[in-house]
N, C-alpha and C positions, 0 to 999 in steps of 0.2 A: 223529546229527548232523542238524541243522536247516538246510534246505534255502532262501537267498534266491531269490526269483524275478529274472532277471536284469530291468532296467530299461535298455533305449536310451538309448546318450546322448545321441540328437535327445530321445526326454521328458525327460531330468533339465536337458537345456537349456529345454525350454518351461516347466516346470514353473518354473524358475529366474523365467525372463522374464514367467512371467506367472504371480504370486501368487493365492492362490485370498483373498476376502473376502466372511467369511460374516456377514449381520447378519438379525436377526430385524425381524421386524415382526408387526402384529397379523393378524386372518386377511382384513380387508376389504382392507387394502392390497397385501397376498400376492395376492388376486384380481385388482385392479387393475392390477397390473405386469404380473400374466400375461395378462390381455385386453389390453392395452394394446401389448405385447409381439406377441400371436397377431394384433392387429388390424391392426399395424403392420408386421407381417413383418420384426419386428427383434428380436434376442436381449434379454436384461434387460444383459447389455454393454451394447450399442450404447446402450440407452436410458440407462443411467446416465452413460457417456460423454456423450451430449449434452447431459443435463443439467449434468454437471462444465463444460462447455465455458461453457454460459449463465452457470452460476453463475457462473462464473471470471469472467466479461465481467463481470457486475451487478456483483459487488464491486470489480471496476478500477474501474469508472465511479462507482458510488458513492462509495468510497477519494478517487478523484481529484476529483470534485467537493467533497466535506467537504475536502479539504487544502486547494484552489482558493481555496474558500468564507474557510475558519480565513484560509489566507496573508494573500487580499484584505485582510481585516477587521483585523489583526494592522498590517498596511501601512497601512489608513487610519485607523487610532486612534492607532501609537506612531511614524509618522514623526518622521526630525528632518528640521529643511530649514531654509534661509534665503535673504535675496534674493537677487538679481544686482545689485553695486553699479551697477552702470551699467544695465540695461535693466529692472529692479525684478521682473524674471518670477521665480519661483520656483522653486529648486535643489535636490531631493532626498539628503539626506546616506546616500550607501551604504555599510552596514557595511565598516569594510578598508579603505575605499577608501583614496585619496590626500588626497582632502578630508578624509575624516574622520578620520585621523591627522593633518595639519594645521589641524584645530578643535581638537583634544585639547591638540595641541603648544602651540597660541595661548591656550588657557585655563589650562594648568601656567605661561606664561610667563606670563601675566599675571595671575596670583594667583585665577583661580575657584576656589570651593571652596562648601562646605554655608555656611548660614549658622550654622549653633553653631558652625563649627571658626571661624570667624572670629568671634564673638562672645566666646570665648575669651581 
């Protein structure tokens, strides 16, 4: 009979909590991590960790900026709007709104439509 060695349940908890991930690289970069590592007095953890952290950042702020960027740009080409009858400043029609369910309501009531359905 074959004999398991016993395993601590404090290691099958670490082990649990903290997955081992193994990736290859070439042998320059393999050198690099490890000086980088030995020069810094930080494990290849620690190092990869920080770099997760950066990256994580650049990509929110990038992400966020291109969304920013698209929204703006999406806002000032397909706005709808129209005046203020009385003070003539300009009135943004927000999706949903109140307004804009009663633009809709006003133009079903009073007959907007394509021009073919009315040419019809």
């Amino acid at each position: 009979m074959v004999k398991t060695k016993h395993i601590p349940p404090s290691r099958i908890r670490y082990e649990r909590s903290h997955p081992v991930i193994s990736i290859r690289v070439d042998k320059e970069t393999a050198e690099r991590l490890r000086d980088l590592a030995r020069e810094s007095n930080k494990s290849l953890a620690t190092l990869i960790k920080e770099n997760l952290d950066l990256q994580e950042d650049e990509h929110r702020k990038a992400w966020s900026k291109g969304y920013g960027e698209g929204y703006d740009k999406g806002r000032r080409e397909h706005r709808v709007w129209y005046f203020c009858a009385i003070c003539r400043k300009r009135i943004d029609l927000i999706p949903n709104s109140s307004s804009h369910h009663a633009v809709v309501k006003y133009m079903e009531e009073h007959g907007w439509g394509h021009k073919e359905c009315h040419d019809r």
